[in-house]
MARMI-494869 format. One record per residue (C-alpha): residue in three letters; x, y, z. Coordinates in steps of 0.5 Angstrom, whole numbers, plus 2048, in hexadecimal, padded with zeros to 3 digits. Layout:
BEGIN
AlaXYZ;...
***
This chain:
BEGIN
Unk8017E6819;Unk7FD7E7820;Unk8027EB824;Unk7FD7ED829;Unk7FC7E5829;Unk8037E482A;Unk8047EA830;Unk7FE7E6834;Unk8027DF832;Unk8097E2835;Unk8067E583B;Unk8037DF83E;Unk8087DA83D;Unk80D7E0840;Unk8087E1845;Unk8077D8847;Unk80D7D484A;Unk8097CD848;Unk8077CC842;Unk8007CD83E;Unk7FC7C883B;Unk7FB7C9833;Unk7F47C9835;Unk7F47CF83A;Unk7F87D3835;Unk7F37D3830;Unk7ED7D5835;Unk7F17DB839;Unk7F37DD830;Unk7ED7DC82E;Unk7F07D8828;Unk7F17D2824;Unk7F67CD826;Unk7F87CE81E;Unk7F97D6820;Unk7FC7D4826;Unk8017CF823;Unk8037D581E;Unk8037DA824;Unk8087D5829;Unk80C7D5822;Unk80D7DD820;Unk80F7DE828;Unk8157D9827;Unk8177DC821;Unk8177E3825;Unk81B7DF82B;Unk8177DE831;Unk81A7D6834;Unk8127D3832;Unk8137CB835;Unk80E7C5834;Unk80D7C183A;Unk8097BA837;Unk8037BA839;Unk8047C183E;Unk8047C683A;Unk8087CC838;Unk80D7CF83C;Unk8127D583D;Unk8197D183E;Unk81D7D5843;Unk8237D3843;Unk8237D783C;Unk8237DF83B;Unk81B7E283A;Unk81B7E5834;Unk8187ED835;Unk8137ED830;Unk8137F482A;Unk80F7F982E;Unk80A7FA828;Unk8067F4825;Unk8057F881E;Unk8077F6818;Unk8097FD814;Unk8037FC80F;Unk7FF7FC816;Unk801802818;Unk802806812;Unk7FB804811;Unk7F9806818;Unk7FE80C818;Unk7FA80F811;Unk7F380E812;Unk7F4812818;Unk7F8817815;Unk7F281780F;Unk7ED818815;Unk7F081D818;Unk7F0821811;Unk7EA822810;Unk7E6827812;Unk7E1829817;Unk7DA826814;Unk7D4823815;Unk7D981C816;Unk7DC82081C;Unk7D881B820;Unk7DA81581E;Unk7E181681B;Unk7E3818822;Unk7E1811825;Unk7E580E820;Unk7EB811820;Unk7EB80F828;Unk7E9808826;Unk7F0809822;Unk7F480C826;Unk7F280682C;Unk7F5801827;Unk7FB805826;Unk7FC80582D;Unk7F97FD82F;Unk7FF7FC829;Unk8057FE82F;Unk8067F8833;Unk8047FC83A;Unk7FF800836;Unk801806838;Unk7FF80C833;Unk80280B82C;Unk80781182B;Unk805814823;Unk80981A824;Unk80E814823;Unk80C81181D;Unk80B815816;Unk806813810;Unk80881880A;Unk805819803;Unk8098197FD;Unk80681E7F7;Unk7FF81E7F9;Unk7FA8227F5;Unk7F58267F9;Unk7EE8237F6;Unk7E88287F6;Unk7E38257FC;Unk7DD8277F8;Unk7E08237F2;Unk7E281E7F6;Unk7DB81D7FA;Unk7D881C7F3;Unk7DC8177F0;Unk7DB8137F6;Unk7D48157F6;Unk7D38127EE;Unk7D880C7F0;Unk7D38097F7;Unk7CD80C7F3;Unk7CF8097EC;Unk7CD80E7E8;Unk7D18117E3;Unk7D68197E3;Unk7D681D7DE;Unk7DD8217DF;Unk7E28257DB;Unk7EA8217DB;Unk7F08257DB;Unk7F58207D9;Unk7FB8227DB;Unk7FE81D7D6;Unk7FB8217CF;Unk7F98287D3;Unk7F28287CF;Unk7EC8287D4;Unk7E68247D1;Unk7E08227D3;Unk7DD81C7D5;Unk7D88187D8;Unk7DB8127DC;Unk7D880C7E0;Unk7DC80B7E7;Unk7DF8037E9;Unk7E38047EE;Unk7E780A7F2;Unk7EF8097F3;Unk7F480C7F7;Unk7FB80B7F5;Unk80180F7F7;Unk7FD8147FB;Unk7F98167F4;Unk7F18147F3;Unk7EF8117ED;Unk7E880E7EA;Unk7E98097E5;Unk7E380A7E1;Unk7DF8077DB;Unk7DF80F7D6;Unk7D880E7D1;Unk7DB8127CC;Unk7E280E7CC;Unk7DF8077CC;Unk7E48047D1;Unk7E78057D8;Unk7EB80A7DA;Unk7EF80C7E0;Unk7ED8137E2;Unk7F18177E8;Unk7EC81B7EC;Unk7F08227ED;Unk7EF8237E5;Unk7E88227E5;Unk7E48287E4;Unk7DC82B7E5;Unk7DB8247E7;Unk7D48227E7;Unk7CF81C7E9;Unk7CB81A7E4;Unk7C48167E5;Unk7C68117E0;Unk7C780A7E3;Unk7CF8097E2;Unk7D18037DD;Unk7D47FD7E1;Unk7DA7FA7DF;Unk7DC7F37E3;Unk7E17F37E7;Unk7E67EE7E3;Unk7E67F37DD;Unk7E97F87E2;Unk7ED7F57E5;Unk7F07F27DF;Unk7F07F87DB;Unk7F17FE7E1;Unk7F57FB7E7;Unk7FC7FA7E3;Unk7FA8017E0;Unk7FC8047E8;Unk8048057EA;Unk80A8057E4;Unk8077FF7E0;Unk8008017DD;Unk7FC7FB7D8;Unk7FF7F57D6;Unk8067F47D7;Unk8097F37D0;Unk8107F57D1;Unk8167F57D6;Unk81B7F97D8;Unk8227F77DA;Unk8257FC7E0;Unk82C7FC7E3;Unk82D7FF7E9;Unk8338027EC;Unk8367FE7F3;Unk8348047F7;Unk82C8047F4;Unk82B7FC7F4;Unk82B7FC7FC;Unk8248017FA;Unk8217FE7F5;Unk8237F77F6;Unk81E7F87FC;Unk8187FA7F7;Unk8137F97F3;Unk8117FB7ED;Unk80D7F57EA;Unk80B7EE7ED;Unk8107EA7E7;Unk8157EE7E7;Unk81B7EB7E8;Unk8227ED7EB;Unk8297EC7EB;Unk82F7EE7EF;Unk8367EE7EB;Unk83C7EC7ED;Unk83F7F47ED;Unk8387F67F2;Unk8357F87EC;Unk82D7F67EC;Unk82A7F47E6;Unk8227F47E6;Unk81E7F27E1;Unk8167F57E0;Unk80F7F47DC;Unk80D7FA7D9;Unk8087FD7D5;Unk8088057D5;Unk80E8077D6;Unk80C80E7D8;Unk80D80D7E0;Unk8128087DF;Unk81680D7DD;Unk8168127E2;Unk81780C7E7;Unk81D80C7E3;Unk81F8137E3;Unk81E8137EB;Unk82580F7EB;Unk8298137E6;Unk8308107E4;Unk82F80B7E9;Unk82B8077E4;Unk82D8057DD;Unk8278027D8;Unk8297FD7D4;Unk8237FA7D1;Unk81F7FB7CD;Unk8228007C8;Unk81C8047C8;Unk81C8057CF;Unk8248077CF;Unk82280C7CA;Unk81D80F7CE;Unk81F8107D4;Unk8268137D0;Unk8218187CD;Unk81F81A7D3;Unk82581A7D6;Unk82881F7D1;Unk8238237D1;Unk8238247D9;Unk82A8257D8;Unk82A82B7D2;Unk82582F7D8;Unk82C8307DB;
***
């Protein structure tokens, strides 16, 4: 949205009692007039009393209240990204980078203090970014995939799967490395398998770095086969799950998203009812899990059944 823009476009009229031309906006912006059209719109949806003189310009009307602008021009996914790459950095340990990790973290810490409206010194302490069920992953492993992923070369590695306990070995091209909720994950073309496979980093073990070019496999074939497979519905979606939300969960969930189609409905009673694409339901049913008896699965029948397995047996530890 340009919140920076529309700070500079809010203190120039604030700080002008005649009125200023379209063309003398645009210089003092270093904007287009279509970028200036849609900074003079956001303003006024923010309340300031922006008026137009034919032929004049624009103006602040004084006979109206000037709006007092948010003291902070970043939007939430701007300062989260800003607050965790400062946090990352932060991390890591003295090393050879030491010397230009340094300068980077006080070009983000101007950032943050340029976002305030005074650009007073951004107060951290007050803002937390915590992670949720992080795994520590190996440093040296880590250096290695990484390696093998910019060199495209192939690993070999043992995998201790967490679904089936077995550890195996195996010989893998690197695509692509993932972070997905706190977890790093290499989606990886396994020679000995004949097809993509999604491996999680810290299950890796005596990762090593082959001299064998790694095999390339286009970018579409990835994100067809691999990109569904992260979060609770991995491949193809080829079933649907029908949930009903108690009134006190709904104001949660209604506010979440679980898939890009699914489709959600408020009862009359306050209940909520979500419908959701999926294709393993795995971690479908842990989602499930984590709202207890504030959730009831209605369809399809296999999924009722699973998640009452699971429950029953939850209950008989008790």
């Amino acid at each position: 949205m340009g919140f920076e823009r529309i700070y500079a476009l809010h203190e120039i009229l604030q700080s002008r009692h005649t009125a200023v031309s379209t063309d003398d906006l645009k210089e003092l912006l270093g904007c287009s007039r279509s970028t200036l059209h849609r900074s003079i719109k956001h303003l006024k949806e923010m309340g300031a009393p922006i008026s137009n003189s034919a032929g004049a310009g624009y103006f602040y009307d004084r006979s109206k209240k000037v709006v007092e602008l948010p003291g902070l021009w970043f939007t939430s996914e701007e300062l989260a990204a800003l607050l965790a790459m400062d946090r990352l950095l932060a991390r890591i340990q003295p090393s050879l980078l030491q010397s230009h990790i340094e300068p980077l973290r006080k070009r983000l810490r101007g950032l943050l203090d340029a976002g305030t409206r005074a650009g007073d010194q951004f107060p951290t302490h007050r803002v937390r970014v915590l992670q949720a069920h992080a795994r520590t992953v190996s440093p040296v492993q880590f250096n290695r995939v990484a390696t093998a992923l910019v060199e495209r070369r192939r690993l070999s590695l043992a995998y201790d799967a967490r679904t089936t306990g077995r550890l195996t070995e195996r010989t893998v091209s690197p695509q692509r490395l993932v972070y997905y909720r706190d977890q790093w994950y290499a989606d990886c073309w396994d020679h000995g398998r004949e097809a993509l496979r999604i491996l999680a980093l810290d299950r890796m073990r005596a990762v090593q770095v082959l001299e064998t070019p790694a095999r390339e496999v286009p970018e579409d074939e990835l994100e067809a086969i691999l990109t569904p497979g992260y979060g609770v519905f991995a491949g193809e979606a080829t079933h649907r799950a029908r949930l009903l939300f108690s009134a006190d969960r709904a104001r949660w969930v209604a506010d979440e998203e679980w898939h890009p189609d699914q489709v959600g409905t408020f009862r009359d009673d306050g209940r909520y009812e979500l419908l959701v694409p999926y294709a393993d339901p795995r971690e479908l049913v842990g989602e499930i899990l984590r709202h207890g008896p504030e959730v009831l699965v209605l369809d399809p029948p296999e999924l009722v059944q699973e998640v009452r397995t699971r429950l029953e047996e939850a209950a008989e530890q008790y």
